[in-house]
N, CA and C atoms as an extended XYZ file, in Angstrom:
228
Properties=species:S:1:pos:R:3:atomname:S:1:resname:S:1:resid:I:1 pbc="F F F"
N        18.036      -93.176      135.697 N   UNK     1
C        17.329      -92.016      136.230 CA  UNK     1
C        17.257      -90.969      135.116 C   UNK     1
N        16.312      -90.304      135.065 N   UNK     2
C        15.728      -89.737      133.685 CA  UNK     2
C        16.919      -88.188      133.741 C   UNK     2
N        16.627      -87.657      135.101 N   UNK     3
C        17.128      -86.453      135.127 CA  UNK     3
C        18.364      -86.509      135.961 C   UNK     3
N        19.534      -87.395      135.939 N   UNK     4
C        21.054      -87.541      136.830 CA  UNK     4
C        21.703      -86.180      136.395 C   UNK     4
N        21.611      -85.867      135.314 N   UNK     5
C        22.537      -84.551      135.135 CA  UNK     5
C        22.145      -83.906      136.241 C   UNK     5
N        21.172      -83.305      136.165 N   UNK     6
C        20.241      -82.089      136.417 CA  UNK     6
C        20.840      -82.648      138.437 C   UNK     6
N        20.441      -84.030      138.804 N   UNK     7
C        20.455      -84.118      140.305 CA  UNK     7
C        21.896      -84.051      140.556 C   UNK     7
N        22.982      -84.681      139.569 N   UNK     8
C        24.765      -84.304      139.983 CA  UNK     8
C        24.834      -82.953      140.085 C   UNK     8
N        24.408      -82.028      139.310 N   UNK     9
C        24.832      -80.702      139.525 CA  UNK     9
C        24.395      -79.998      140.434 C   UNK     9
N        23.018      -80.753      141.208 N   UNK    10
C        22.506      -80.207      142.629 CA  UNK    10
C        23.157      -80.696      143.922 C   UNK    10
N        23.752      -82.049      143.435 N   UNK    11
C        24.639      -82.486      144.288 CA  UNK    11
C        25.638      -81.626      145.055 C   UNK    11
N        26.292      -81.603      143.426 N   UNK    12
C        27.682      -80.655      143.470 CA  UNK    12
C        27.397      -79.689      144.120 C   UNK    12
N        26.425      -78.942      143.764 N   UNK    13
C        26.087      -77.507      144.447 CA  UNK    13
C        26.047      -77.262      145.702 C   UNK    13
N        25.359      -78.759      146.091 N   UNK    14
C        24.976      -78.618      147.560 CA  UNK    14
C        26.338      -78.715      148.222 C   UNK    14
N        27.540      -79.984      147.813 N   UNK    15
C        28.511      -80.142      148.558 CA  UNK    15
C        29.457      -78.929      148.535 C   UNK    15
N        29.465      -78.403      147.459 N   UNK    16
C        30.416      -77.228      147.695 CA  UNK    16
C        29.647      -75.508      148.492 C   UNK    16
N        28.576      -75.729      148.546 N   UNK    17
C        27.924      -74.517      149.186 CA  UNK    17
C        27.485      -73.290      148.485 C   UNK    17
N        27.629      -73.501      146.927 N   UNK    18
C        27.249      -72.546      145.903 CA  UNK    18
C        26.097      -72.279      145.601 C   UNK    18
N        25.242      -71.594      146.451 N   UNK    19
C        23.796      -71.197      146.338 CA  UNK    19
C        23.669      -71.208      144.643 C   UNK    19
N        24.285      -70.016      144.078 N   UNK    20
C        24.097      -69.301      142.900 CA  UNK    20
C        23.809      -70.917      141.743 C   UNK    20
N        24.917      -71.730      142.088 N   UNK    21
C        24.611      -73.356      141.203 CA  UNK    21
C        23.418      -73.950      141.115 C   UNK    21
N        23.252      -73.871      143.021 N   UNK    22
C        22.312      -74.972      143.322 CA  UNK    22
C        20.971      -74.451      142.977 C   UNK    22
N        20.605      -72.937      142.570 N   UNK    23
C        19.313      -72.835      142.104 CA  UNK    23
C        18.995      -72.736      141.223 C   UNK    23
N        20.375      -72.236      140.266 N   UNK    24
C        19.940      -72.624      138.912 CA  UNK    24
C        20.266      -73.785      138.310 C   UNK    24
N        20.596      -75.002      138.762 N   UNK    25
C        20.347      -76.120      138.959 CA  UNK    25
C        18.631      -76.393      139.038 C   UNK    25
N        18.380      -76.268      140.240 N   UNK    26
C        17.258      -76.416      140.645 CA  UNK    26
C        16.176      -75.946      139.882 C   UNK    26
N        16.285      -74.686      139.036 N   UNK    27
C        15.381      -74.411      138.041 CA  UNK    27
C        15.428      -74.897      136.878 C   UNK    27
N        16.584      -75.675      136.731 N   UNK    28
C        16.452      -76.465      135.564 CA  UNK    28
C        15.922      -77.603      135.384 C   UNK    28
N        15.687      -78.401      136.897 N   UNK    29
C        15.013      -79.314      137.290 CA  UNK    29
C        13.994      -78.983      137.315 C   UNK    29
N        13.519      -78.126      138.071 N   UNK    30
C        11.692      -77.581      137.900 CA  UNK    30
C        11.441      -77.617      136.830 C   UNK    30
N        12.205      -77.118      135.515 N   UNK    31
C        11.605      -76.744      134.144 CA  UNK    31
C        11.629      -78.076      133.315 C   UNK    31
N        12.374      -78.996      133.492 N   UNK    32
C        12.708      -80.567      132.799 CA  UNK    32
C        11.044      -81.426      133.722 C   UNK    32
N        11.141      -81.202      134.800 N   UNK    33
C         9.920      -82.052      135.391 CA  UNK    33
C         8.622      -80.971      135.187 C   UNK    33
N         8.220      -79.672      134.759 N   UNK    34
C         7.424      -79.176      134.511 CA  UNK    34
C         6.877      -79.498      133.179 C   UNK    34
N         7.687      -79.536      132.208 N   UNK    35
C         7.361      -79.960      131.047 CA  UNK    35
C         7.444      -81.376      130.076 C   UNK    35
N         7.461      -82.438      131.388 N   UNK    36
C         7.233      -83.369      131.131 CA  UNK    36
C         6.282      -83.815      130.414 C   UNK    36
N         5.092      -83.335      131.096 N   UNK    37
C         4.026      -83.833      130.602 CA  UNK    37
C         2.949      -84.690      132.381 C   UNK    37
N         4.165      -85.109      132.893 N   UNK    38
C         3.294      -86.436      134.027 CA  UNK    38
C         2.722      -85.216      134.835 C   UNK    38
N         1.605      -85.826      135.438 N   UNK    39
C         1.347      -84.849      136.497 CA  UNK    39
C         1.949      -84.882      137.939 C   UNK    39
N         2.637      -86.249      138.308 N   UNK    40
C         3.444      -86.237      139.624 CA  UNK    40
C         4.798      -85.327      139.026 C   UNK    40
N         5.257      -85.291      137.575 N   UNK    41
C         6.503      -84.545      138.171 CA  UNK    41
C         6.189      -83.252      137.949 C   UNK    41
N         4.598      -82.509      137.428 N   UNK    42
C         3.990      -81.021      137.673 CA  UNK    42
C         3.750      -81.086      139.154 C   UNK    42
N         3.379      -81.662      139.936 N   UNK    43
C         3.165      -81.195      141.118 CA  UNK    43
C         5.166      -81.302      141.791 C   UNK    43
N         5.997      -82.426      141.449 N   UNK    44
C         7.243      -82.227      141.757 CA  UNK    44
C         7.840      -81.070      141.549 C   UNK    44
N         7.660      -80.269      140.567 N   UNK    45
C         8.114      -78.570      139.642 CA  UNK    45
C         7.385      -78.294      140.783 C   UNK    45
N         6.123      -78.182      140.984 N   UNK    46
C         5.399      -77.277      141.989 CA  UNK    46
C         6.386      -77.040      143.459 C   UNK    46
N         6.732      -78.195      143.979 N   UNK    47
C         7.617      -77.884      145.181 CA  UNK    47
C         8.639      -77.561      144.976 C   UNK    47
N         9.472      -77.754      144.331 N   UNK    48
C        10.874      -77.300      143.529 CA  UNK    48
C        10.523      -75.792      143.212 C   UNK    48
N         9.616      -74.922      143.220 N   UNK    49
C         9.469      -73.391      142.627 CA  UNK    49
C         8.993      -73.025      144.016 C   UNK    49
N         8.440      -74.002      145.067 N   UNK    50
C         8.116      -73.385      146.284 CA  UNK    50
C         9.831      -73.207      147.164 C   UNK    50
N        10.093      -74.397      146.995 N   UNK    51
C        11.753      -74.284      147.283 CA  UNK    51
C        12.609      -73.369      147.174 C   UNK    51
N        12.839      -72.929      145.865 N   UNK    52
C        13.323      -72.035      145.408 CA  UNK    52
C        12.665      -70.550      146.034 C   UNK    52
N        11.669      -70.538      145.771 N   UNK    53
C        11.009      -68.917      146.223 CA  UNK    53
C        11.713      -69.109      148.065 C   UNK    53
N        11.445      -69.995      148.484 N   UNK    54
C        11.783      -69.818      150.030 CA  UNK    54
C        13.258      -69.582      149.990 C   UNK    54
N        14.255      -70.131      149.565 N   UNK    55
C        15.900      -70.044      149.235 CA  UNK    55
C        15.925      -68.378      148.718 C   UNK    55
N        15.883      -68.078      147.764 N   UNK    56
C        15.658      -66.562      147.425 CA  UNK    56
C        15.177      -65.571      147.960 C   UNK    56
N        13.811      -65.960      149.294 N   UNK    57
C        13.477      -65.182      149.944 CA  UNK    57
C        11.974      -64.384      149.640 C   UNK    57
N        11.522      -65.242      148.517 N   UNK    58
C        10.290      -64.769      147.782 CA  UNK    58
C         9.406      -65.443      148.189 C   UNK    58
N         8.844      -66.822      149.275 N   UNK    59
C         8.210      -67.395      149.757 CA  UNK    59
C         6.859      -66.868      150.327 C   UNK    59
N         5.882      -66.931      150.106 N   UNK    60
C         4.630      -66.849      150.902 CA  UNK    60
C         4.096      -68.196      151.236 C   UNK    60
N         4.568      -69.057      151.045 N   UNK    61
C         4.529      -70.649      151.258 CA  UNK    61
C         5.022      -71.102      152.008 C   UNK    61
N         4.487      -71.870      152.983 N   UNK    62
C         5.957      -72.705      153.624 CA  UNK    62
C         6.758      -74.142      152.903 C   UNK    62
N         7.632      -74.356      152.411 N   UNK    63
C         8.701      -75.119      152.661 CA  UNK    63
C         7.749      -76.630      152.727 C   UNK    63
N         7.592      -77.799      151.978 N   UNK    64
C         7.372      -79.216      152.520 CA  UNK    64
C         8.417      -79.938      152.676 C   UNK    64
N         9.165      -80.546      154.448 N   UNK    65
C         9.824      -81.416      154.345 CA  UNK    65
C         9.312      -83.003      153.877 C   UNK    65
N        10.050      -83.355      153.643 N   UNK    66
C         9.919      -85.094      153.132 CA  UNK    66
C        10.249      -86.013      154.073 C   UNK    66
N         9.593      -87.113      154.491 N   UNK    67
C        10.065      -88.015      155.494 CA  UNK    67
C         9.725      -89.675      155.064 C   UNK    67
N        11.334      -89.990      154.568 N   UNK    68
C        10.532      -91.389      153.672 CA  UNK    68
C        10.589      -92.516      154.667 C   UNK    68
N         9.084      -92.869      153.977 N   UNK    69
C         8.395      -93.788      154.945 CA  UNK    69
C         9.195      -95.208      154.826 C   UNK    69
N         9.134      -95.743      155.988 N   UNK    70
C         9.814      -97.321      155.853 CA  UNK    70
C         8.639      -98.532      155.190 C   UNK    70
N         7.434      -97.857      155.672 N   UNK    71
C         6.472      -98.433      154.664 CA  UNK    71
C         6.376      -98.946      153.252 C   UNK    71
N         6.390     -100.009      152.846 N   UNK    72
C         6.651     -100.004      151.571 CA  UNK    72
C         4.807      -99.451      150.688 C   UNK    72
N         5.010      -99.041      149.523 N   UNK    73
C         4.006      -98.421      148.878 CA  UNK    73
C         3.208      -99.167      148.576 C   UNK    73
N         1.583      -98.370      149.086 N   UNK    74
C         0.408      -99.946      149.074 CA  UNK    74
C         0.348     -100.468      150.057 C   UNK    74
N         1.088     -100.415      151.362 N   UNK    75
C         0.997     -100.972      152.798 CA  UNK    75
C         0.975      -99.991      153.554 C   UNK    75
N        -0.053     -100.312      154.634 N   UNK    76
C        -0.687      -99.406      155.582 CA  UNK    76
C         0.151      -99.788      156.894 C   UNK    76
């Protein structure tokens, strides 16, 4: 996995309850998948900065939950 640092320390963050970690965590992830280059992980940064603005309280966005499909990819 390209970015494990970046997701252990969101881990961590999350299990211990340390907002202050888990977002600057999280912006370090936005900024590693922003400047990738791919465009799935620019639109991934894109929800990760919508995330964040909603956590902080700066949101005019709502929030996308994720719901992974049992579908495998390419099957309808």
């Amino acid at each position: 996995m390209q970015h494990f640092s970046l997701v252990y320390d969101l881990c961590r963050a999350a299990l211990a309850g340390d907002k202050t970690l888990g977002a600057q965590s999280s912006r370090k992830l936005r900024d590693a998948l922003a400047g990738s280059g791919d465009t799935e992980d620019a639109d991934d940064a894109e929800l990760l900065s919508r995330l964040i603005q909603a956590a902080t309280g700066k949101s005019r966005k709502p929030v996308v939950h994720f719901v992974q499909s049992d579908t495998p990819a390419g099957e309808s």
